[in-house]
Every structure is written in structure tokens, then in C-alpha cells.
mmJSON file of the N, C-alpha and C atoms, coordinates in Angstrom:
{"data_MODEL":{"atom_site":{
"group_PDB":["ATOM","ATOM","ATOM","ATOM","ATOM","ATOM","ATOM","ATOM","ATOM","ATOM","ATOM","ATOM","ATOM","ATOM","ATOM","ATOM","ATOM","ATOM","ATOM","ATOM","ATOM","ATOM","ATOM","ATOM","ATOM","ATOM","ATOM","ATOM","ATOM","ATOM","ATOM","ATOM","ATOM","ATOM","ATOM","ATOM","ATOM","ATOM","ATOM","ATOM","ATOM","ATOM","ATOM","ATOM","ATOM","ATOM","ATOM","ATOM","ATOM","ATOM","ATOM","ATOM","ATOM","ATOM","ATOM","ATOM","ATOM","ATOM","ATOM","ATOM","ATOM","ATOM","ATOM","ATOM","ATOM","ATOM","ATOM","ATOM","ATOM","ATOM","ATOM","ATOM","ATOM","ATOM","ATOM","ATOM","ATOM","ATOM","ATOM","ATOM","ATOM","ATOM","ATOM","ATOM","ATOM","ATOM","ATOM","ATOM","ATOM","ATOM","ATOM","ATOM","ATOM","ATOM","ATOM","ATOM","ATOM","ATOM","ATOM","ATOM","ATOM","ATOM","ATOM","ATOM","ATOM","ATOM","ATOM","ATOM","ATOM","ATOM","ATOM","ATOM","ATOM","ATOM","ATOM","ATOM","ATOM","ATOM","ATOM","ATOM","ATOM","ATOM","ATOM","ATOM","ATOM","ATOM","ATOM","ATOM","ATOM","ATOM","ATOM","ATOM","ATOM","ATOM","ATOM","ATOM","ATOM","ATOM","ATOM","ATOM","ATOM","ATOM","ATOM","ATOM","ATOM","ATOM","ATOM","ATOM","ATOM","ATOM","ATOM","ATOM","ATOM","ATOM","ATOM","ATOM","ATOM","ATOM","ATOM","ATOM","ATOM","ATOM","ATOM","ATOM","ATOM","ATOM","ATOM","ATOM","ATOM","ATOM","ATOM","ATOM","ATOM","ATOM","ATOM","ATOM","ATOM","ATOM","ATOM","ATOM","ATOM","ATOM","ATOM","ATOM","ATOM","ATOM","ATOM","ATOM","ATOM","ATOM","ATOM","ATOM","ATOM","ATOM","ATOM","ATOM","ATOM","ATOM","ATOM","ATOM","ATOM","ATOM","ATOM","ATOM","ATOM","ATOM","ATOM","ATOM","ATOM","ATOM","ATOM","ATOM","ATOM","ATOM","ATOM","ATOM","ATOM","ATOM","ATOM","ATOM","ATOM","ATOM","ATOM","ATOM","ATOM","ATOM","ATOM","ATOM","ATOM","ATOM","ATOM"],
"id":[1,2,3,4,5,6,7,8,9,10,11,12,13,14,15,16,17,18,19,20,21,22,23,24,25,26,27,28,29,30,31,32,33,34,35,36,37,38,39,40,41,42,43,44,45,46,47,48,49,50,51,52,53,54,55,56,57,58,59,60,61,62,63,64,65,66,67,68,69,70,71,72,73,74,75,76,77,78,79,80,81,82,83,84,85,86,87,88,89,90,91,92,93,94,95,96,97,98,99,100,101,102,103,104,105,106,107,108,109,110,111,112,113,114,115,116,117,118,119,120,121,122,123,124,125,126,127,128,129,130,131,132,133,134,135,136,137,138,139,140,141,142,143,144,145,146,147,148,149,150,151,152,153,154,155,156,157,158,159,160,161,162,163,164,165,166,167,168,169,170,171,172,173,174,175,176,177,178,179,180,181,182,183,184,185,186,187,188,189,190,191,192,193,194,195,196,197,198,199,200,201,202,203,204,205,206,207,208,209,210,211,212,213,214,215,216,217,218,219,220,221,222,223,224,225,226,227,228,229,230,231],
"type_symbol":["N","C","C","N","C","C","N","C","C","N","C","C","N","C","C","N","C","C","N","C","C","N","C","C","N","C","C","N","C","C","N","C","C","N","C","C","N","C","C","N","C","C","N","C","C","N","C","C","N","C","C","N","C","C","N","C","C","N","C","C","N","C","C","N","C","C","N","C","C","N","C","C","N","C","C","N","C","C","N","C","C","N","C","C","N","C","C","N","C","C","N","C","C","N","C","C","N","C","C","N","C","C","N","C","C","N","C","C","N","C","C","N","C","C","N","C","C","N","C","C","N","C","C","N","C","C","N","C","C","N","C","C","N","C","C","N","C","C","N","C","C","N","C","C","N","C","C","N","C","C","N","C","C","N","C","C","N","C","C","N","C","C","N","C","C","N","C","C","N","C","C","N","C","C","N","C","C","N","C","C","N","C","C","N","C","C","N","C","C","N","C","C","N","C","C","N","C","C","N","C","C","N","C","C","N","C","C","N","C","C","N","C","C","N","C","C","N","C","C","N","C","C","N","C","C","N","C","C","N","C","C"],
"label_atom_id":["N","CA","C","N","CA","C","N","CA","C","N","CA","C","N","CA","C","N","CA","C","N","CA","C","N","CA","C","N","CA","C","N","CA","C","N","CA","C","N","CA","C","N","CA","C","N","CA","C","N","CA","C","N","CA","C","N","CA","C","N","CA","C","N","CA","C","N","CA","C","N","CA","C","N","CA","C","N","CA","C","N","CA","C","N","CA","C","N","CA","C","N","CA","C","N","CA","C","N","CA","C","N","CA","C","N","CA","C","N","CA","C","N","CA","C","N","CA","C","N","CA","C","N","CA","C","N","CA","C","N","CA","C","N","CA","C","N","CA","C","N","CA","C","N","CA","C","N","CA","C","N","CA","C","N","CA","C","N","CA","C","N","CA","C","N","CA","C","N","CA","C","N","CA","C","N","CA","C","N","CA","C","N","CA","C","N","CA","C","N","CA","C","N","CA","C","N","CA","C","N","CA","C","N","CA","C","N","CA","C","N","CA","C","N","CA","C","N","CA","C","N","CA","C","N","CA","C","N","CA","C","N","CA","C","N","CA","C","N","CA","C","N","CA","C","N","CA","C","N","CA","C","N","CA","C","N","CA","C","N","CA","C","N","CA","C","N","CA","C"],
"label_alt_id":[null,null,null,null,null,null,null,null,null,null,null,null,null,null,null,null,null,null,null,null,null,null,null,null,null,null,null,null,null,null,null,null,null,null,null,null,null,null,null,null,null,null,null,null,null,null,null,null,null,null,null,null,null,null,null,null,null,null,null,null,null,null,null,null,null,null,null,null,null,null,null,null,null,null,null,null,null,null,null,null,null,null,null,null,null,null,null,null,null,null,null,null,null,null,null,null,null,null,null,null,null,null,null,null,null,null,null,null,null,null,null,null,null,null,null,null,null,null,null,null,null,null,null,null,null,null,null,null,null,null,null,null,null,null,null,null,null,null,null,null,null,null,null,null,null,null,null,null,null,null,null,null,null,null,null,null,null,null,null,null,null,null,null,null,null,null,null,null,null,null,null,null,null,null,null,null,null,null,null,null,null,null,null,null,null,null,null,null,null,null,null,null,null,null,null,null,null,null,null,null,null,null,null,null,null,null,null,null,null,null,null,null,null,null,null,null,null,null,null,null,null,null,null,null,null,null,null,null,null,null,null],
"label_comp_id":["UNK","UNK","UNK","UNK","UNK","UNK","UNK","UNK","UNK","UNK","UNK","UNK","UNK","UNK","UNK","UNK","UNK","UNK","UNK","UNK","UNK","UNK","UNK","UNK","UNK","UNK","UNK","UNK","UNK","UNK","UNK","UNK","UNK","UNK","UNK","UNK","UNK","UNK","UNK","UNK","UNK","UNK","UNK","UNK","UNK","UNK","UNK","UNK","UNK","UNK","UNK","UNK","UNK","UNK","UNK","UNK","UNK","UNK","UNK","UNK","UNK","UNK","UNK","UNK","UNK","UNK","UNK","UNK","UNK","UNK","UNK","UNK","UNK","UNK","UNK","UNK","UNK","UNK","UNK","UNK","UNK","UNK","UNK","UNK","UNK","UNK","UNK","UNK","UNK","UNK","UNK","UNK","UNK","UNK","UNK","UNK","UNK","UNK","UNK","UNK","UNK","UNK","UNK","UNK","UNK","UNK","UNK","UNK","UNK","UNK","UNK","UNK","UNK","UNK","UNK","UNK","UNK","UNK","UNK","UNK","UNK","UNK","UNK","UNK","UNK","UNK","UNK","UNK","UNK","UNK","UNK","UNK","UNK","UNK","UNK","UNK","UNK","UNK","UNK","UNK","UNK","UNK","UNK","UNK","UNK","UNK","UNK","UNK","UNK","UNK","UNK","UNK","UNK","UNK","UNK","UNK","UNK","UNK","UNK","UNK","UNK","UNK","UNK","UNK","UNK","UNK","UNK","UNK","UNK","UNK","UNK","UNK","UNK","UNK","UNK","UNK","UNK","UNK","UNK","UNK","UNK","UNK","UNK","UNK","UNK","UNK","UNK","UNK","UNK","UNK","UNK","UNK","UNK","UNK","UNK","UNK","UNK","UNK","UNK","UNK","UNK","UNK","UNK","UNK","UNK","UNK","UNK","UNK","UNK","UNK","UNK","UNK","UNK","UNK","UNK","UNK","UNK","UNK","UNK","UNK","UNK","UNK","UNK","UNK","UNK","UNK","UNK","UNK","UNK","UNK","UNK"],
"label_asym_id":["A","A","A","A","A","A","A","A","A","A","A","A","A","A","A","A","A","A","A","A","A","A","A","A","A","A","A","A","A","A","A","A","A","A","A","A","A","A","A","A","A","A","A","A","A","A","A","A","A","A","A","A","A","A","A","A","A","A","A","A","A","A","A","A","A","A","A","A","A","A","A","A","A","A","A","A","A","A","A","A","A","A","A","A","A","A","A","A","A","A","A","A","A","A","A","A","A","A","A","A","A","A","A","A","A","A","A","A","A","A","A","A","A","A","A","A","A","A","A","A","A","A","A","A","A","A","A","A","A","A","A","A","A","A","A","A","A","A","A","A","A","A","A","A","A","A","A","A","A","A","A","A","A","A","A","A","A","A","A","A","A","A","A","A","A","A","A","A","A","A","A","A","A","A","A","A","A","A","A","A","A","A","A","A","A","A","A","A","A","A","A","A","A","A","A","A","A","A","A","A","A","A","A","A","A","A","A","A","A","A","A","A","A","A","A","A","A","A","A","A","A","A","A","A","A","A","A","A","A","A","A"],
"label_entity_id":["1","1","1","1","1","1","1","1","1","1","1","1","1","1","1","1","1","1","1","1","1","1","1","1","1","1","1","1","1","1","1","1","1","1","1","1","1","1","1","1","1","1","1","1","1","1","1","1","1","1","1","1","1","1","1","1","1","1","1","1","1","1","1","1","1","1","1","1","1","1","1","1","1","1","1","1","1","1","1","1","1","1","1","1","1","1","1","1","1","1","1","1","1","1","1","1","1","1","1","1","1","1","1","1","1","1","1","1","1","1","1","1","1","1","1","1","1","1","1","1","1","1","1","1","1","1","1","1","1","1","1","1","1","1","1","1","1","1","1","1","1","1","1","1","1","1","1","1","1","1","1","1","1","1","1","1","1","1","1","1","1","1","1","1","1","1","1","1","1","1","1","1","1","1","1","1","1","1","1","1","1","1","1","1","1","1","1","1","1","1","1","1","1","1","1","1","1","1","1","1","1","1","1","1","1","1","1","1","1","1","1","1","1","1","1","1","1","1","1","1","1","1","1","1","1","1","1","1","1","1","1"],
"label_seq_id":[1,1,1,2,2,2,3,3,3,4,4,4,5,5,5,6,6,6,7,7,7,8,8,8,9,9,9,10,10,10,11,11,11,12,12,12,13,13,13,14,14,14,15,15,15,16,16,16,17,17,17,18,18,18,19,19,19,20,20,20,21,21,21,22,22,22,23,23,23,24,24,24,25,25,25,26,26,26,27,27,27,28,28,28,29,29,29,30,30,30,31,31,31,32,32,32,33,33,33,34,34,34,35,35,35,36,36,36,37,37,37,38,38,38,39,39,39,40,40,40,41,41,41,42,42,42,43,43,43,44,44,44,45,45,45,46,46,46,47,47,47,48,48,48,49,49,49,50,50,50,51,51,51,52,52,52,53,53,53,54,54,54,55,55,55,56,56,56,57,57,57,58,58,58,59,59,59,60,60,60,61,61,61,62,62,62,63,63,63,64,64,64,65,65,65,66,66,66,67,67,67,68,68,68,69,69,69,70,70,70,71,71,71,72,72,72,73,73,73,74,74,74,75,75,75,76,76,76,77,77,77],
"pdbx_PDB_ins_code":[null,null,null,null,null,null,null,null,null,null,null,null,null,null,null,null,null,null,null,null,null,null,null,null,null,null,null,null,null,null,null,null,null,null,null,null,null,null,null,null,null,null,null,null,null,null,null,null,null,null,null,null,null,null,null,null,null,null,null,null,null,null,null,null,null,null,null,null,null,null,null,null,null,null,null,null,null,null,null,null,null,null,null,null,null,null,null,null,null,null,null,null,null,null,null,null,null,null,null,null,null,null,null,null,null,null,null,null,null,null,null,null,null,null,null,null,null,null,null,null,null,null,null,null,null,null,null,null,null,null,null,null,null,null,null,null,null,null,null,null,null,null,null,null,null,null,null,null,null,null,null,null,null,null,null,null,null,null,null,null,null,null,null,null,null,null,null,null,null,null,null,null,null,null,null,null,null,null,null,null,null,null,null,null,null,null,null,null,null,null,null,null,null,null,null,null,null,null,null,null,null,null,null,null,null,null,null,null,null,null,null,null,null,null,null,null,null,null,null,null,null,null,null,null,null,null,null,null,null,null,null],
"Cartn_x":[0.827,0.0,0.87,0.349,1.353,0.493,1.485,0.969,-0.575,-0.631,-1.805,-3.091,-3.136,-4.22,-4.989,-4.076,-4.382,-5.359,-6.841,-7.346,-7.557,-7.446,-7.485,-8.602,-8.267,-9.499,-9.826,-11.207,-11.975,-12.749,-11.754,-11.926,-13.273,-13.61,-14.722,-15.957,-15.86,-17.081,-16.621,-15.774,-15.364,-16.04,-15.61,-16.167,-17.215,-17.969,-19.634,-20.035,-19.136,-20.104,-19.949,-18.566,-18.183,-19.285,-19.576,-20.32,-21.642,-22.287,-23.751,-23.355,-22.414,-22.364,-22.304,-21.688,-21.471,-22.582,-23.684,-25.128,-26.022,-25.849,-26.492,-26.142,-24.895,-24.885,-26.013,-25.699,-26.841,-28.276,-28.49,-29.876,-30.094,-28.842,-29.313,-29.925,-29.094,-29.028,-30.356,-30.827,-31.872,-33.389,-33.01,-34.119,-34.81,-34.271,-33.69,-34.579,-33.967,-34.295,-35.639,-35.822,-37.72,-38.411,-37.82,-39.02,-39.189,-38.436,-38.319,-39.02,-39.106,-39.399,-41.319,-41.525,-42.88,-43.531,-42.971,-43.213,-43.462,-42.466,-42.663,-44.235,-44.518,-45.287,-46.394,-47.035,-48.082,-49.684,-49.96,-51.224,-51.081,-50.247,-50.202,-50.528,-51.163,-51.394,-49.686,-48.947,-48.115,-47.351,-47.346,-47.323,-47.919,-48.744,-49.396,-48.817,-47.844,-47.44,-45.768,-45.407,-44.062,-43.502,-44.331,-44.329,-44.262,-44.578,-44.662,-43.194,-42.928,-41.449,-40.807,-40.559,-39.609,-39.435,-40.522,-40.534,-39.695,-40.281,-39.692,-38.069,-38.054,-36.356,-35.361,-36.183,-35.464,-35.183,-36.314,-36.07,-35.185,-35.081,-34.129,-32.83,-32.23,-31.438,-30.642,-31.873,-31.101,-31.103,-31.883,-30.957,-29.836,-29.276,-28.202,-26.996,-27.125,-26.191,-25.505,-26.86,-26.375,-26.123,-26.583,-26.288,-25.05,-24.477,-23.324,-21.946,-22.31,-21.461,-21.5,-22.312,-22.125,-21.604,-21.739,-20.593,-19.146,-18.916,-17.343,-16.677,-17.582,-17.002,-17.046,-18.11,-17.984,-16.716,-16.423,-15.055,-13.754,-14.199,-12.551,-12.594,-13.515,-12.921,-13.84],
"Cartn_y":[-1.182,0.0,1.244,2.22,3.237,4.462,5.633,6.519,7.679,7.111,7.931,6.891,5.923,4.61,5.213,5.405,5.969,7.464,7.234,8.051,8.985,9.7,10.683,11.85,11.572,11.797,13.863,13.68,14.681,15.924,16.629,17.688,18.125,18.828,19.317,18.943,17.52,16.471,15.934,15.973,15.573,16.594,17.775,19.015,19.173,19.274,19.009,17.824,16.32,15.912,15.917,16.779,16.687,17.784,18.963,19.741,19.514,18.249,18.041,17.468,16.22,15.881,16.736,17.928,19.353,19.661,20.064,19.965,19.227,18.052,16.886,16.818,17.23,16.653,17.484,18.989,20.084,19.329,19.437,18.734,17.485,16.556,15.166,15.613,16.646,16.886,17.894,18.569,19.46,18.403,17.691,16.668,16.349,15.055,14.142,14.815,16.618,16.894,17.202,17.89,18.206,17.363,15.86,14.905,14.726,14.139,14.352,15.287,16.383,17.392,17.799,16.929,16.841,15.65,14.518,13.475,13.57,14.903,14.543,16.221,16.482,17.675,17.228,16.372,15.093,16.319,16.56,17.589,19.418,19.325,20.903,20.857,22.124,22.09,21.776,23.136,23.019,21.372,20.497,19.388,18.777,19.469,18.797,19.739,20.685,21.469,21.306,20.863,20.203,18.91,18.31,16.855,16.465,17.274,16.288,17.409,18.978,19.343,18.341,17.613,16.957,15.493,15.388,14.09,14.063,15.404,15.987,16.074,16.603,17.058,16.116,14.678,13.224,12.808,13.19,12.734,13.309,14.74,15.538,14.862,14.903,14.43,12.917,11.941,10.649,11.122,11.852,12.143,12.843,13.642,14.552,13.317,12.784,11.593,10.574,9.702,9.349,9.658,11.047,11.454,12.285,12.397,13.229,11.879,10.578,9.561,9.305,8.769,8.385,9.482,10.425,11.876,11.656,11.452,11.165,9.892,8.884,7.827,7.868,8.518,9.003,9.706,10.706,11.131,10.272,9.463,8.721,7.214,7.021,5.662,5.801],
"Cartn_z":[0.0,0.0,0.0,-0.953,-0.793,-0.195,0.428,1.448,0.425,-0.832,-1.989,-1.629,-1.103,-0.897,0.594,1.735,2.638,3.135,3.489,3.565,4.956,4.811,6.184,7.03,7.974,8.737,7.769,7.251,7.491,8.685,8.754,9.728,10.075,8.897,8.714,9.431,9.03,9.082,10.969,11.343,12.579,13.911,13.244,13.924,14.099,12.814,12.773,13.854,13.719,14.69,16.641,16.234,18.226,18.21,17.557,17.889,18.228,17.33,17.866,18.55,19.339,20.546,21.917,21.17,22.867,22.795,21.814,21.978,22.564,22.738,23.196,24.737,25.395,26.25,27.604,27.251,28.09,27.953,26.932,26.399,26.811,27.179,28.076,29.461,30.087,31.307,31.44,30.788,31.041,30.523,29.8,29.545,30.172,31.07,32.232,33.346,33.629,34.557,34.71,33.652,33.071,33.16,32.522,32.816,34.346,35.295,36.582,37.363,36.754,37.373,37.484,35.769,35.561,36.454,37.178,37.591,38.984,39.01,40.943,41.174,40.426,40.535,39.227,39.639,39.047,39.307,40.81,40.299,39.906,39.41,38.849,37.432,37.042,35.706,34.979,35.096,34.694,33.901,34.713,34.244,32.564,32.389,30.87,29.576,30.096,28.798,29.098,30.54,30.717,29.696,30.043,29.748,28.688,27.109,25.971,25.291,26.081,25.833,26.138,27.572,27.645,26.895,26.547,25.668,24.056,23.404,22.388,22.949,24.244,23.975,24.378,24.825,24.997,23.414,22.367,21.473,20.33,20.623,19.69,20.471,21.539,22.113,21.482,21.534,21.236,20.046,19.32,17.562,17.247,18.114,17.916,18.651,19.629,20.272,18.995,18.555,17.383,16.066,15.242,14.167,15.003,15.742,15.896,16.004,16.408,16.578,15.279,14.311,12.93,12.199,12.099,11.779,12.003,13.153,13.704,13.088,13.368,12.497,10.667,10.434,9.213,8.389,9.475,8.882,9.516,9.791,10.307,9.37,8.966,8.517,6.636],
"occupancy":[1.0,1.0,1.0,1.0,1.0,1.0,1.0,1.0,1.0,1.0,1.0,1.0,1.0,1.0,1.0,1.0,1.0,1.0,1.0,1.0,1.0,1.0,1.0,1.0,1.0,1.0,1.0,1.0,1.0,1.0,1.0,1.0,1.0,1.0,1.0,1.0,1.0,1.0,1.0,1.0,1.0,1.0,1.0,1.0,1.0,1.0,1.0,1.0,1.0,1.0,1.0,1.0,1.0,1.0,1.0,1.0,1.0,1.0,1.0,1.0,1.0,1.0,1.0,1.0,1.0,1.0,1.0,1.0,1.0,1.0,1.0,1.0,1.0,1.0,1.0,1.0,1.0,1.0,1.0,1.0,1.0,1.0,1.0,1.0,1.0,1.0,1.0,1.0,1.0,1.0,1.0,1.0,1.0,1.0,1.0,1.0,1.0,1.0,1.0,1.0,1.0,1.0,1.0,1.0,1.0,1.0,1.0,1.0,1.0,1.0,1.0,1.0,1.0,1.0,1.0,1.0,1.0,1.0,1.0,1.0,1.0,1.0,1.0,1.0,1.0,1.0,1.0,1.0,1.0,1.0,1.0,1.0,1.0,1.0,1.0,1.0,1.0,1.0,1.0,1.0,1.0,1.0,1.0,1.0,1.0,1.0,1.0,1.0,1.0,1.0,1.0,1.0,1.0,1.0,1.0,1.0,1.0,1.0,1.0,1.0,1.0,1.0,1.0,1.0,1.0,1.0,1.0,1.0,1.0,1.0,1.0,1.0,1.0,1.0,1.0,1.0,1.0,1.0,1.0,1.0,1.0,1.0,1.0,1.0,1.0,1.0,1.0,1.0,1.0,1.0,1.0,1.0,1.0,1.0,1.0,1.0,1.0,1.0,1.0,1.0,1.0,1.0,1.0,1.0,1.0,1.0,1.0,1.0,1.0,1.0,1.0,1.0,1.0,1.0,1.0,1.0,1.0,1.0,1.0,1.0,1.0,1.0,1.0,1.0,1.0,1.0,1.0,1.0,1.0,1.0,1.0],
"B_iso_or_equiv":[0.0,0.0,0.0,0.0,0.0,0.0,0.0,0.0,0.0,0.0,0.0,0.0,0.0,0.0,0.0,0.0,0.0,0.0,0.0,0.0,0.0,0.0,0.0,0.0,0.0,0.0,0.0,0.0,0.0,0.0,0.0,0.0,0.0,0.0,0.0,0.0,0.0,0.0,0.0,0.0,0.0,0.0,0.0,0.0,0.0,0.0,0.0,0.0,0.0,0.0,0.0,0.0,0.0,0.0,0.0,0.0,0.0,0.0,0.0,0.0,0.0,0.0,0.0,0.0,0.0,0.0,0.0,0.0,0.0,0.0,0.0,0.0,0.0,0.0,0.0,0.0,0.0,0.0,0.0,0.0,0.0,0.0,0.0,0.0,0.0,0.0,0.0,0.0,0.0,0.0,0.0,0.0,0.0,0.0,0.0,0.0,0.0,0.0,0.0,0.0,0.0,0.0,0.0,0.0,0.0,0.0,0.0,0.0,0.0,0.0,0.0,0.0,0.0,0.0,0.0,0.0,0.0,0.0,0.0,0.0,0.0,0.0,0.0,0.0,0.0,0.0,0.0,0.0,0.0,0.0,0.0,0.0,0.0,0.0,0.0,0.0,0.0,0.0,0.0,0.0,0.0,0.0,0.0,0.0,0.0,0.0,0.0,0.0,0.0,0.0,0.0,0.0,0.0,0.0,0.0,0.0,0.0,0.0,0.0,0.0,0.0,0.0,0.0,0.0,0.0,0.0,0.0,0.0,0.0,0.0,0.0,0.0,0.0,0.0,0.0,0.0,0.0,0.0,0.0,0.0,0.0,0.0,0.0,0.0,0.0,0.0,0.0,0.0,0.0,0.0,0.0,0.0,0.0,0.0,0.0,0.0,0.0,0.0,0.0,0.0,0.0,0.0,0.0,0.0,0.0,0.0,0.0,0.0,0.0,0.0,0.0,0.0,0.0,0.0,0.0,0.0,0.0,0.0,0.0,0.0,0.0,0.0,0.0,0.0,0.0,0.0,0.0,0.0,0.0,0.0,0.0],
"pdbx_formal_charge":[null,null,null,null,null,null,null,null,null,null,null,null,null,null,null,null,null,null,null,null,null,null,null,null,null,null,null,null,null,null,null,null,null,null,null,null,null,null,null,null,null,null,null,null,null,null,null,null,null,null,null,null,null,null,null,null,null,null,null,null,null,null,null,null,null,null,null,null,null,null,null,null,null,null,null,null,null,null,null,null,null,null,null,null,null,null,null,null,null,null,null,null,null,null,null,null,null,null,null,null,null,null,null,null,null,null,null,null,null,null,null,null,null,null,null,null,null,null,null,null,null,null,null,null,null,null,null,null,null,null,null,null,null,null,null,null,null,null,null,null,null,null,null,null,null,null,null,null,null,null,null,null,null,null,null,null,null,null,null,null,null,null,null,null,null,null,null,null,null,null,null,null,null,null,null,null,null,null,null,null,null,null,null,null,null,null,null,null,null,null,null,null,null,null,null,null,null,null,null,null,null,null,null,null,null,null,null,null,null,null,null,null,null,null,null,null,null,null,null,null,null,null,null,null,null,null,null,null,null,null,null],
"auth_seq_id":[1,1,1,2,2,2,3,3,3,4,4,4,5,5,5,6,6,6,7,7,7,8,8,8,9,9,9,10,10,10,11,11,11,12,12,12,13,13,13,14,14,14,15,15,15,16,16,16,17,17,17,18,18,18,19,19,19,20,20,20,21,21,21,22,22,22,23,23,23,24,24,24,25,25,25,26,26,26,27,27,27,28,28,28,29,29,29,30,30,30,31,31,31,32,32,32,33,33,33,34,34,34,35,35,35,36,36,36,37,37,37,38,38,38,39,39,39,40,40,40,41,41,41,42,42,42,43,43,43,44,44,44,45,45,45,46,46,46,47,47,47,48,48,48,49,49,49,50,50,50,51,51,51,52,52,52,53,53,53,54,54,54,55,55,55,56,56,56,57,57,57,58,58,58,59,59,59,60,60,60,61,61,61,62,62,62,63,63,63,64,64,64,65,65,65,66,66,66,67,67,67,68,68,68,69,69,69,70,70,70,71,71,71,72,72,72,73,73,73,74,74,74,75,75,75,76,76,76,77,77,77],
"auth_comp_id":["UNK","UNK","UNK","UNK","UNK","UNK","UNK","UNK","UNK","UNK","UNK","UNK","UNK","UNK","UNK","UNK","UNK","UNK","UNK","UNK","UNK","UNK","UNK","UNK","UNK","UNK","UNK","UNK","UNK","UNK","UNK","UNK","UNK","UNK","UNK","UNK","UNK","UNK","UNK","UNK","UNK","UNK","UNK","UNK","UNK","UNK","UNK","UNK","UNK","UNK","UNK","UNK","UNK","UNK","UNK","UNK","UNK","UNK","UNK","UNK","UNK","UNK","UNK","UNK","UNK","UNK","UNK","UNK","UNK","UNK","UNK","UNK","UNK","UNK","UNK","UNK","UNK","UNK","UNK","UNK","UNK","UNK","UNK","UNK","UNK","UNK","UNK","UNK","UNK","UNK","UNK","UNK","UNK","UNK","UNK","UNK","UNK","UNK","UNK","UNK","UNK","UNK","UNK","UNK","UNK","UNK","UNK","UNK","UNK","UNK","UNK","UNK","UNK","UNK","UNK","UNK","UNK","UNK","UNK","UNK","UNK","UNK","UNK","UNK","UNK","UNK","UNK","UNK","UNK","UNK","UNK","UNK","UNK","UNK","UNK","UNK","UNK","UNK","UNK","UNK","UNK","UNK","UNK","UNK","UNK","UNK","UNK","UNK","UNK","UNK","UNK","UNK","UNK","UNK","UNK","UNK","UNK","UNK","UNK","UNK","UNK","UNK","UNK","UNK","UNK","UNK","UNK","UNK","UNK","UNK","UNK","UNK","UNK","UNK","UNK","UNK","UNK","UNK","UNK","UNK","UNK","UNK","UNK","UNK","UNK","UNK","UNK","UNK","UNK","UNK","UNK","UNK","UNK","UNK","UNK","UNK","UNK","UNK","UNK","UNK","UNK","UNK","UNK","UNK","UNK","UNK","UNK","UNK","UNK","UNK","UNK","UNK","UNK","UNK","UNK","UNK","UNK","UNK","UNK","UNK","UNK","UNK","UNK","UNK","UNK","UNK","UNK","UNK","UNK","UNK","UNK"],
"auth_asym_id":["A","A","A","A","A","A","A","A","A","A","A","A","A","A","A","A","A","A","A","A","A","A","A","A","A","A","A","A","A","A","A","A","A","A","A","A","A","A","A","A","A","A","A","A","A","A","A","A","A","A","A","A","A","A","A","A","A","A","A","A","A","A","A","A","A","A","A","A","A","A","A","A","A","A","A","A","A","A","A","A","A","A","A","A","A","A","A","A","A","A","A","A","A","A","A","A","A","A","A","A","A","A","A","A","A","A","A","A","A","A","A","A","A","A","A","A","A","A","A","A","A","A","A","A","A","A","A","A","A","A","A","A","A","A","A","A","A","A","A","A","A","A","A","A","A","A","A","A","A","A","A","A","A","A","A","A","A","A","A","A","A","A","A","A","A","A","A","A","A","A","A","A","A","A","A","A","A","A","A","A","A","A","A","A","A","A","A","A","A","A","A","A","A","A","A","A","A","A","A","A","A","A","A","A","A","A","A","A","A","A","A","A","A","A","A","A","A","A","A","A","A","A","A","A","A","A","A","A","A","A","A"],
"auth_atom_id":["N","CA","C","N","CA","C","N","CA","C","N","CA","C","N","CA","C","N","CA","C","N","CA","C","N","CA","C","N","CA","C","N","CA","C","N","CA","C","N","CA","C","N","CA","C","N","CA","C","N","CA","C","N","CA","C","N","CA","C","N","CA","C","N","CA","C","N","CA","C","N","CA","C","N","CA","C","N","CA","C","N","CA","C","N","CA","C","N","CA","C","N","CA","C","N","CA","C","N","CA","C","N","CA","C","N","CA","C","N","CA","C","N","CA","C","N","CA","C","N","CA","C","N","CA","C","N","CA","C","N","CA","C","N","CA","C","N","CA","C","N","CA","C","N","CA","C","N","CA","C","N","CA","C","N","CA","C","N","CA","C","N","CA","C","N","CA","C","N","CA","C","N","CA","C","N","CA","C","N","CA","C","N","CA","C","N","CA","C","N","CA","C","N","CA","C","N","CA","C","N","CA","C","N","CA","C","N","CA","C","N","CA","C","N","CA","C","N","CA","C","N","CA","C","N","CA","C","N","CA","C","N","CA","C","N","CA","C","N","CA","C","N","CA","C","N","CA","C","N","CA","C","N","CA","C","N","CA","C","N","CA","C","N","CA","C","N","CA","C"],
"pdbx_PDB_model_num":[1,1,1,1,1,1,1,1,1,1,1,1,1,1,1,1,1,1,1,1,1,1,1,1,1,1,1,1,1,1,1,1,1,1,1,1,1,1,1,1,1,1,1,1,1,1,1,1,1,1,1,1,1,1,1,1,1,1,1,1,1,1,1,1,1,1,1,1,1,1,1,1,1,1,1,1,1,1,1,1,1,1,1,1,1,1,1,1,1,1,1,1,1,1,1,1,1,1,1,1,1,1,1,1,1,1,1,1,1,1,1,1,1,1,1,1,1,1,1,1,1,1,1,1,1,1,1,1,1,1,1,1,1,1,1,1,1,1,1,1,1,1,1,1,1,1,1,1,1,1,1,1,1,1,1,1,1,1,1,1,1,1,1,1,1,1,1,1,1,1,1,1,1,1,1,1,1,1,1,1,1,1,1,1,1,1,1,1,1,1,1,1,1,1,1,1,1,1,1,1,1,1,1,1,1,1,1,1,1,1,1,1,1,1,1,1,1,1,1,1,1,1,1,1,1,1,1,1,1,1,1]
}}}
């Protein structure tokens, strides 16, 4: 194999995905806490306009986790 066969990691594309991972991780942690937060405060209204944000922002979450891991490996191999 000569050193022209050898492909190399894409910056660009690397960056892009540590970045949705530094996105993801606030958003795990503020998630997490919202749902929690809707659970333990069960008769307040508040609760029914809590609850389907935090559901949404569990789910933007696991999408930015894994479209930011398949990004990284994307540009490395």
C-alpha cells in the first residue's frame, strides 16, 4: 500500500459531529431533569405542557447523540 491509498481523517465532518455531541450533552441533562421534574409535581397544571417538551427534547437528544457519533465515524474511517 502506498501513502496515496491511505485516507485521512476529514476535519470538517469531525467538527460538525463533536459539535452536535457538545449539543447533546446540556440537552441530556436538562431533559432528564424536566421529565423528573414533571413526575414529581403530578397535580399541577403546569405538568401537561411540561411533559410532551420533555418528551420531544429526549427525542431531539437521542438524535443529535447518534447522528453526531455516525458523523465522527464518518469522517474517520
Amino acid at each position: 500500500m502506498t501513502n496515496q491509498d491511505q485516507k485521512h481523517t476529514d476535519k470538517q465532518l469531525l467538527l460538525k459531529g463533536i459539535k452536535r455531541l457538545a449539543l447533546a450533552l446540556p440537552l441530556l441533562v436538562l431533559t432528564t431533569y424536566l421529565f423528573t421534574f414533571t413526575f414529581l409535581n403530578k397535580e399541577t397544571i403546569p405538568m401537561y405542557y411540561l411533559l410532551p417538551l420533555a418528551i420531544l427534547g429526549m427525542a431531539a437528544t437521542i438524535y443529535l447523540l447518534f447522528n453526531g457519533i455516525k458523523l465522527i465515524l464518518k469522517s474517520m474511517f
